[in-house]
C-alpha positions in Angstrom: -36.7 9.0 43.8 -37.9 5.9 45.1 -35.1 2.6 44.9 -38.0 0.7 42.8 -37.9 3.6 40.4 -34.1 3.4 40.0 -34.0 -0.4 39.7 -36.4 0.2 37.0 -34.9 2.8 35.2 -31.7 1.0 35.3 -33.6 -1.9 33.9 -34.8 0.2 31.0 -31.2 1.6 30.6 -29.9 -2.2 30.3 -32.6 -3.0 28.2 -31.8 -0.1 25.9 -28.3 -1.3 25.9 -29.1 -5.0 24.8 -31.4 -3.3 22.0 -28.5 -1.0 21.0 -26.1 -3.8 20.6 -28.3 -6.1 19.0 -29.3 -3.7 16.4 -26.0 -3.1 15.5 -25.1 -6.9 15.4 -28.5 -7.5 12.9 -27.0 -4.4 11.1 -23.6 -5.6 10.8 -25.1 -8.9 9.4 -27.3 -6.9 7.2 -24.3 -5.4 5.6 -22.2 -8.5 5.7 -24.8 -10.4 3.5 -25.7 -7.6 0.9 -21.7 -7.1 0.6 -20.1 -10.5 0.4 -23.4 -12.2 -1.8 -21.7 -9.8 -4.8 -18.1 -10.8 -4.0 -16.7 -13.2 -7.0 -13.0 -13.5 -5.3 -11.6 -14.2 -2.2 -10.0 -10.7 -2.5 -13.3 -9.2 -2.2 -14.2 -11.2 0.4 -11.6 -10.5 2.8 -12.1 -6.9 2.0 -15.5 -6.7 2.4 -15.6 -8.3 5.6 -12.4 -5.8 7.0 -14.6 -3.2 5.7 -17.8 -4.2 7.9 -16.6 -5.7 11.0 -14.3 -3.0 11.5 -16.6 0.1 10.9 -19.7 -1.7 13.7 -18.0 -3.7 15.9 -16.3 -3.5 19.4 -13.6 -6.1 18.4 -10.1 -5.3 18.9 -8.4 -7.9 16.2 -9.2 -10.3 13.3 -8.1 -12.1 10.5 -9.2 -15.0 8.6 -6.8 -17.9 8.2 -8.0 -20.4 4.8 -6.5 -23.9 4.6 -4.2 -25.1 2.0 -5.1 -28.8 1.4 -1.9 -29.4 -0.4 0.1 -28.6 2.6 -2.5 -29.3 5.3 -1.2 -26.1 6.8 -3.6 -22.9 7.5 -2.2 -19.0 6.2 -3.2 -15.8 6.8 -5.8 -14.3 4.0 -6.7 -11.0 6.1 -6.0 -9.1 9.3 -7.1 -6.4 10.9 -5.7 -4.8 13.7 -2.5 -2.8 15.7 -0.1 -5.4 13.9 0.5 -7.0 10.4 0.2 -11.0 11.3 1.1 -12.0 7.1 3.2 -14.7 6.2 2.1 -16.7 9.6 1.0 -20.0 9.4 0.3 -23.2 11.1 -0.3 -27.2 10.6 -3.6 -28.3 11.1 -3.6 -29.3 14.6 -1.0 -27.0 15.6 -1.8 -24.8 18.7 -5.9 -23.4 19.1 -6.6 -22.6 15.6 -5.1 -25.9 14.3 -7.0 -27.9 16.6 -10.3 -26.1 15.8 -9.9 -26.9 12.0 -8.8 -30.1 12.7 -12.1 -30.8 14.9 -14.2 -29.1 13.1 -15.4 -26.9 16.4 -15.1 -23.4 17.7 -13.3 -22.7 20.5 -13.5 -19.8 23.3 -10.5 -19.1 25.3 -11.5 -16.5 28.2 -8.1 -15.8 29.6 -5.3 -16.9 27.0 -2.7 -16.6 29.8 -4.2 -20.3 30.9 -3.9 -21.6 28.1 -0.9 -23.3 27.6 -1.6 -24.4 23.7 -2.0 -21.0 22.7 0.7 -19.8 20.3 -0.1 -15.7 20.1 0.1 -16.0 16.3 4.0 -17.8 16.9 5.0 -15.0 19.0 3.9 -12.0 16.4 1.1 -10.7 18.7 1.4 -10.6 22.7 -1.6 -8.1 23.4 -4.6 -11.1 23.4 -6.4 -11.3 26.5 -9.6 -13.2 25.2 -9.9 -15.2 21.6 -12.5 -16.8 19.8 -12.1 -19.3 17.2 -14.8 -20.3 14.9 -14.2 -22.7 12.0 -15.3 -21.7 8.4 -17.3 -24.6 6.6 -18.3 -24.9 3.1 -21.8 -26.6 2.1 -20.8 -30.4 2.7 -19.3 -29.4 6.0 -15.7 -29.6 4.8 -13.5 -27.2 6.9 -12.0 -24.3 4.8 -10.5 -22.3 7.0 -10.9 -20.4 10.5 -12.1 -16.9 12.0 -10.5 -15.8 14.9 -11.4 -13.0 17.1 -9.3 -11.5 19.7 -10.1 -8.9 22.8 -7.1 -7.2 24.5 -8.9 -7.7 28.0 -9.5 -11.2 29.4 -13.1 -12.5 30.0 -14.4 -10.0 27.0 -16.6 -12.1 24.9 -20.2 -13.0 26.2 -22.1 -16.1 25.2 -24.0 -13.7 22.7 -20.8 -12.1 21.0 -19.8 -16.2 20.3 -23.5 -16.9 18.9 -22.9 -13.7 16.6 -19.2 -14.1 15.7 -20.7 -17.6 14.7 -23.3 -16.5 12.4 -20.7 -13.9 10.8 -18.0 -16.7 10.6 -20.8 -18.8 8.3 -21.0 -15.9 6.1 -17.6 -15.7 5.5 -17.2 -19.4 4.7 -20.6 -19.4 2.3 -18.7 -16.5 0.3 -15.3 -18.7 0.4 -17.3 -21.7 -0.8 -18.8 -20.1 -3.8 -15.3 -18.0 -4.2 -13.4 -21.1 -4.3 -15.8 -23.4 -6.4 -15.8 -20.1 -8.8 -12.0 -20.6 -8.9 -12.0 -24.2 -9.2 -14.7 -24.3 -12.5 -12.5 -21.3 -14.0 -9.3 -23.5 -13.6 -11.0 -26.8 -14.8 -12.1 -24.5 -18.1 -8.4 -23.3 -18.6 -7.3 -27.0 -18.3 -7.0 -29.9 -20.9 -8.4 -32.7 -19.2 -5.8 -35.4 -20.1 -3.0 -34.1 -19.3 -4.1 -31.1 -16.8 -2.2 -28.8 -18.7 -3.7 -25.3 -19.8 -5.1 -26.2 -23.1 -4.9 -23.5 -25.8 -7.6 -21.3 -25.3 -6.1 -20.2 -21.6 -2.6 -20.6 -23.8 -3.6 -17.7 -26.1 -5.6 -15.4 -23.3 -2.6 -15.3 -21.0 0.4 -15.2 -24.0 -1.6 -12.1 -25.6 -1.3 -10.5 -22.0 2.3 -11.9 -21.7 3.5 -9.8 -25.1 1.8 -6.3 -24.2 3.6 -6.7 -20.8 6.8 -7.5 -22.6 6.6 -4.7 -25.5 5.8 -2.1 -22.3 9.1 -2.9 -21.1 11.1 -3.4 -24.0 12.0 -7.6 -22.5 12.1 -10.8 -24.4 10.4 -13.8 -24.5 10.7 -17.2 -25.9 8.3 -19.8 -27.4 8.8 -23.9 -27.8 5.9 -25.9 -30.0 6.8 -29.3 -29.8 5.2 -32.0 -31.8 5.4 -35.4 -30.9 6.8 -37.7 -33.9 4.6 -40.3 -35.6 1.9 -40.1 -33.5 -0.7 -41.1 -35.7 1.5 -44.3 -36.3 1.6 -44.6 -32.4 -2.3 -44.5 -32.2 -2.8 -46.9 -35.3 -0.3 -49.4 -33.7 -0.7 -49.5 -30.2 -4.5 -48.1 -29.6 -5.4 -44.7 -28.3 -5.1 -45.9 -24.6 -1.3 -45.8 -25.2 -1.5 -43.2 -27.0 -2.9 -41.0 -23.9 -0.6 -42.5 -21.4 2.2 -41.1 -23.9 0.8 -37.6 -24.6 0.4 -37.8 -20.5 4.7 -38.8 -20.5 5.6 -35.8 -22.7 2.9 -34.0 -20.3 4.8 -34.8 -17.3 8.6 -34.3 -19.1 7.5 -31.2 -19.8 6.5 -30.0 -16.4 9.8 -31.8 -15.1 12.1 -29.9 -17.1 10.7 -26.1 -17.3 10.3 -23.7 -14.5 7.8 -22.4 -12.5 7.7 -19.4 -14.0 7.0 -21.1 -17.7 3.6 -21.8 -18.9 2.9 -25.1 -20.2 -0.1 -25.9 -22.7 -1.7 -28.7 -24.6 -1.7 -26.9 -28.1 -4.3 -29.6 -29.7 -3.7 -32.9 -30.5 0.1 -34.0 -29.4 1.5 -30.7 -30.3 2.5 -28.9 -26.6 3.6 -25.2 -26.4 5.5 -23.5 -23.9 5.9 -19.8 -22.4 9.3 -19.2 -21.9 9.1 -15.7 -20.2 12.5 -13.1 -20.0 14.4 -15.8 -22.2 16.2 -15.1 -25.0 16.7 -17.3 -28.1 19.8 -18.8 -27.8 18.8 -19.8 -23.7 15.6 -21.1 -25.4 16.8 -23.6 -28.0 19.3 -24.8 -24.5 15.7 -25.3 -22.8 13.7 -26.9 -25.9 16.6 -29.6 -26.4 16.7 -30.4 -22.8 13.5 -31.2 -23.1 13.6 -33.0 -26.4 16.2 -35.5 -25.0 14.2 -35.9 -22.2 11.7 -37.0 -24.4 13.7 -39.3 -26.1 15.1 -41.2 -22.9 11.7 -41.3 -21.3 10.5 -44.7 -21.2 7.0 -44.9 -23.0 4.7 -48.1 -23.0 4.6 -48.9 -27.1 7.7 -47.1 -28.1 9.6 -49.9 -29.6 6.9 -49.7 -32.7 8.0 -46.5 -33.5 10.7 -45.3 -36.1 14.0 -45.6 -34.3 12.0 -47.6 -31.4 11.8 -44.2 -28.8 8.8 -41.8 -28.8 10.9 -38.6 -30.1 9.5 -34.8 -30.5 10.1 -32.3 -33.1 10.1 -28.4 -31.4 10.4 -25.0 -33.3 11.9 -22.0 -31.3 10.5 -18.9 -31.7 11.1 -15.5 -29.7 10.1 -12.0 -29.3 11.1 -9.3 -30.5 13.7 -11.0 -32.5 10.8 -12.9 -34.7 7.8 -10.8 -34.0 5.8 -8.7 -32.1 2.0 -9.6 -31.6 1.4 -12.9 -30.3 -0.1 -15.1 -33.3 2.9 -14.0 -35.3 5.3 -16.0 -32.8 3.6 -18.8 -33.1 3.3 -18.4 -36.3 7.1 -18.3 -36.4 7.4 -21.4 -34.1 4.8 -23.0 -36.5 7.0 -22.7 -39.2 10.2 -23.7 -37.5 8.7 -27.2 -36.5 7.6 -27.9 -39.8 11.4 -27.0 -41.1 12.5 -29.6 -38.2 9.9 -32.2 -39.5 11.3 -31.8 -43.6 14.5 -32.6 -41.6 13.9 -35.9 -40.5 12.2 -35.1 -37.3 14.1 -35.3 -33.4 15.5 -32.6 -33.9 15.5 -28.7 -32.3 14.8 -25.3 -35.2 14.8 -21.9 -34.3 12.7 -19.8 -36.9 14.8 -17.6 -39.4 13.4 -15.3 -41.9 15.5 -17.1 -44.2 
């Protein structure tokens, strides 16, 4: 065989090669775009792309870190590879993958031994010869997160691998963008737009759940419907401008004096509910009058017009399975306590009795 022939049949073989790998690459997007244009959450996402990339590609590790904005800090959403990288984090700006969603651009790092800024994931993950940082950006540009790729052997990515990782990067993010906007229309629905609490059709939808969980397990539960005294007075006196800046000060006493684990609701008008999950009566009336002094030493713009010169609150306690069993029923028996509290001259604290 003459050395033209084998120059050109290893030609054809290298050819056949570049075919074989770009074919899998379109492929790979193929699949990528069919399976994250039906994802709805960012679950789905991340699963779908673990799913893809690591059934077609020749990638040894992955994840995909999304930014908090809150805490300008970025967190693992999905790995794959030899070890579990969850719970690490880092500041935007700190070490490669900081500094890529900080700038806004991706980064290649051929031989990460060189590189003195790189972190290896704080120490969680040694075996990185190569790594490849692309940033994931939403529709206006605004950087969401980052998609890093990483190669045990240094010098492993080729300009082509960082074209394609690129294109598979701005998949992801156009899946995180409609993911997230989802989320962010779904919370602004639950939400009462005055006070950004959850307003009462969220309130109703999550304490429905909230009962079946708690009758499964035989545990109790607490309510607190709180009515804010004379507020129709307040209004008529001082104008309804007022009158939202104080429906916004019970807002924000309530949020101040409850727990994370308590769920917080504008009930309609400047009546407020509260969630007071695994509590028991007697710890919920200690809750509800915290927060009904709070009330009451909370300084209020327009107060002084009111009976007794402070914007007080009336609150019924009701609780489960003391009371009742199915949801309306409790508030039903929290509806009933507040109106006792009210024939009782108001400011005041009631826990419903079947008396």
């Amino acid at each position: 065989m003459s050395k033209n022939l084998e120059k050109e049949i290893e030609a054809l073989k290298k050819e056949n090669r570049l075919l074989d790998s770009k074919i899998i690459e379109l492929y790979t997007l193929y699949n990528m775009s069919k399976k994250l244009s039906l994802a709805m959450k960012l679950e789905e996402i991340f699963s779908g792309t673990m799913e893809v990339i690591s059934g077609s590609l020749d990638i040894d590790d992955f994840c995909i870190m999304l930014l908090d904005k809150k805490t300008q800090s970025l967190h693992i959403s999905a790995c794959y590879g030899d070890i579990d990288l969850s719970g690490t984090s880092f500041s935007v700006g700190e070490g490669v993958t900081g500094m890529v969603v900080k700038t806004g651009e991706r980064r290649l790092i051929s031989d990460v031994s060189q590189c003195e800024d790189f972190l290896f994931y704080k120490g969680k993950k040694k075996n990185i010869g190569s790594f490849l940082c692309v940033p994931l950006k939403g529709r206006d540009g605004e950087v969401l997160g980052a998609f890093n790729v990483h190669k045990h052997e240094a010098h492993s990515f080729t300009g082509v691998d960082v074209d394609f990782f690129a294109e598979v990067a701005d998949h992801i993010a156009a899946a995180v963008y409609k993911a997230l906007s989802l989320r962010r229309m779904e919370e602004l629905s639950n939400r009462d737009p005055l006070t950004g609490l959850f307003n009462r059709r969220y309130f109703f939808d999550h304490f429905e759940k909230e009962v079946e969980r708690l009758k499964r397990y035989n545990h109790h539960s607490s309510l607190i419907l709180l009515d804010v005294d004379y507020f129709k007075n307040f209004n008529d006196v001082n104008g309804h401008l007022l009158g939202d800046e104080a429906l916004k000060a019970v807002a924000k006493v309530l949020i101040n004096n409850t727990r994370d684990a308590d769920v917080i609701a504008r009930f309609g008008g400047e009546e407020f509910i509260v969630i007071l999950p695994e509590t028991e009566k007697e710890k919920a009336m200690a809750a509800a009058e915290k927060i009904r002094q709070a009330i009451e030493d909370e300084k209020v713009a327009g107060e002084e017009n009111q009976p007794g010169g402070k914007l007080t609150a009336t609150i019924g306690v009701s609780s489960m399975p003391d009371d009742a069993i199915f949801a309306s029923e409790i508030v039903d028996c929290a509806d009933k306590a507040l109106y006792l509290g009210k024939t009782k001259g108001r400011n005041i604290v009631v826990a419903y009795t079947e008396k």
